[in-house]
C-alpha positions as CSV (number, residue, x, y, z in Angstrom):
1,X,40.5,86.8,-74.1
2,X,38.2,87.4,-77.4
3,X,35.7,88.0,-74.9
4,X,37.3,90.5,-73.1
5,X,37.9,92.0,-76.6
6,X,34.5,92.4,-78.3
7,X,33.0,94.6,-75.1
8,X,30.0,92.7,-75.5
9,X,27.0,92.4,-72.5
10,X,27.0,88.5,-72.4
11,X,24.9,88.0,-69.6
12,X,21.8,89.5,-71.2
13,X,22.6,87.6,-74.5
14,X,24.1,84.6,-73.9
15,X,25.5,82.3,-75.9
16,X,24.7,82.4,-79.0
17,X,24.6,79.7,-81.4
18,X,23.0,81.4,-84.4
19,X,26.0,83.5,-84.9
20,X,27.5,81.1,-86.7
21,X,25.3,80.8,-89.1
22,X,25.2,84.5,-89.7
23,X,29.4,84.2,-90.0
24,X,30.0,85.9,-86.9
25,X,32.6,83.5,-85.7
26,X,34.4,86.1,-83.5
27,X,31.1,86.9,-81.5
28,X,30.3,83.3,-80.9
29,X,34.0,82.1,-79.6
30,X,33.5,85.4,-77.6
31,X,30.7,84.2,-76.0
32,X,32.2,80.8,-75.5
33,X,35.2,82.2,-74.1
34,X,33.6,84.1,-71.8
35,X,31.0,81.2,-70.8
36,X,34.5,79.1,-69.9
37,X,36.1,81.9,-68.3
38,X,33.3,82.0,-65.7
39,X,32.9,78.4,-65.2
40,X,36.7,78.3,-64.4
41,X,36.6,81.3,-61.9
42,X,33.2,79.3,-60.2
43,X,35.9,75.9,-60.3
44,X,38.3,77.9,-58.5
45,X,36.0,79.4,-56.0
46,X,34.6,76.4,-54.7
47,X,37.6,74.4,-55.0
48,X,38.9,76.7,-52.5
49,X,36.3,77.5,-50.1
50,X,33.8,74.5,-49.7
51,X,35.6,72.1,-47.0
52,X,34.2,69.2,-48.5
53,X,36.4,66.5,-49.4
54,X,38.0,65.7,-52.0
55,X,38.0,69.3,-52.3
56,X,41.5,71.3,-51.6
57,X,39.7,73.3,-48.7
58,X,38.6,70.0,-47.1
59,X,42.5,68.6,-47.4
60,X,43.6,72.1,-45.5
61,X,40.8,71.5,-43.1
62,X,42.2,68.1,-42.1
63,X,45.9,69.5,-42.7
64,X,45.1,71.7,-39.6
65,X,43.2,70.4,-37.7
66,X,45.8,67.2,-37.5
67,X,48.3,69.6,-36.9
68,X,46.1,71.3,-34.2
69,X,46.1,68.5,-32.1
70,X,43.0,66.4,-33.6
71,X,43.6,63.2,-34.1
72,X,43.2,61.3,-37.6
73,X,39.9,59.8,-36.9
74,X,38.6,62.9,-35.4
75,X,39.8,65.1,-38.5
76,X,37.9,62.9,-40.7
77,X,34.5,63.2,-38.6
78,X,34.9,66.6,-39.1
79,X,34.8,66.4,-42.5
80,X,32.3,63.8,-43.0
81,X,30.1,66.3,-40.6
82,X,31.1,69.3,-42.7
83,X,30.9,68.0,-46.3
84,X,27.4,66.2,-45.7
85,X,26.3,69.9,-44.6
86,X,27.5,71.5,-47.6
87,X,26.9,68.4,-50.2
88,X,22.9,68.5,-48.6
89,X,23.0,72.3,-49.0
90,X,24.6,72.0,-52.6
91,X,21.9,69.4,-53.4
92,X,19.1,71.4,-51.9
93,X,20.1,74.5,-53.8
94,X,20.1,71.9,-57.1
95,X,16.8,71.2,-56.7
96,X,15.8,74.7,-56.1
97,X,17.6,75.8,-58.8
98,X,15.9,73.4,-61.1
99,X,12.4,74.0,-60.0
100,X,13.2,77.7,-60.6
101,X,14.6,77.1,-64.1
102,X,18.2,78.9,-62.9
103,X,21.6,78.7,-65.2
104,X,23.3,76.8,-62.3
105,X,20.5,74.4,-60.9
106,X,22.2,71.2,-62.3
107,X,25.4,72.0,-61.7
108,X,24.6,72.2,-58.2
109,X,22.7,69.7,-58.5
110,X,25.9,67.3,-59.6
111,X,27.9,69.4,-57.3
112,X,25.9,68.3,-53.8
113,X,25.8,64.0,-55.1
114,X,29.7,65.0,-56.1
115,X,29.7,65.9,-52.3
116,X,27.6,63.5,-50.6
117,X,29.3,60.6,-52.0
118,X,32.8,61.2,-51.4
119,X,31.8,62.3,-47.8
120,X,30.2,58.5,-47.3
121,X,33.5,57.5,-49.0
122,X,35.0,59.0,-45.5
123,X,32.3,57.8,-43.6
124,X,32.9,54.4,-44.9
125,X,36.6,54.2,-43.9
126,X,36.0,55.7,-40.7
127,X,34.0,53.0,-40.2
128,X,36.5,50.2,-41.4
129,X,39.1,51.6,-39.5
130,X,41.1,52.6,-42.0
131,X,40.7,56.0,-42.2
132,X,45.1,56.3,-41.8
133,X,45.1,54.7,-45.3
134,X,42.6,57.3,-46.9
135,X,44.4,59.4,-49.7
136,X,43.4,62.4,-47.0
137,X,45.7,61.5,-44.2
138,X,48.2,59.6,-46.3
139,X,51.8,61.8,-45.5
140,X,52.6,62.9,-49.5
141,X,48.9,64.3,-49.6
């Protein structure tokens, strides 16, 4: 909210940490604030939009497509198939992002291995047959 407030250009300024020592307490928790802000609104976004499980997009892709007429087994190839796509491309963009010295490179970065290993936790219970007792497909999920 403080950063809403102050009508500052964070972006070009970014956080800054010397603030404090020059007492301007209200422009650093500004920054802060507005620094968490984002990173919430990125949360949300991707929460919401990348089907890859254990992501809530990836529970609604399984949600309909059971309810579609796939069965359980099928639903979670589908999202093994579609979160290693978008854990690789999360991981590739990581890397990139890293090489290229961007603000988001290692949280992509921790984003894609996020990805790719709960995707071979699917692909592992597909594999034991047990994918009915994954927290996916379980009825209160």
């Amino acid at each position: 909210v403080m950063a809403l407030t102050e009508g500052l250009d964070y972006y070009q300024n970014g956080l800054d940490v010397a603030a404090i020592q020059n007492g301007g307490f209200r422009i650093f928790f500004a920054q802060l604030s507005k620094g968490a802000i984002d990173l919430n609104m990125m949360l949300f976004f991707l929460n919401l939009l990348v089907p890859a499980y254990p992501l809530d997009a990836a529970r609604l892709l399984a949600s309909m497509g059971v309810h579609c007429g796939l069965s359980v087994v099928r639903a979670a190839w589908l999202l093994v198939i579609v979160g290693a796509v978008m854990g690789a491309c999360a991981l590739i963009a990581g890397i990139m992002g890293l090489i290229r010295k961007w603000d988001l490179g290692m949280f992509m970065l921790f984003i894609g291995i996020f990805m790719l290993w709960t995707t071979f936790t699917m692909y592992r219970s597909i594999n034991a047959k047990q994918v009915g007792q994954h927290p996916v497909f379980q009825p209160d999920c």
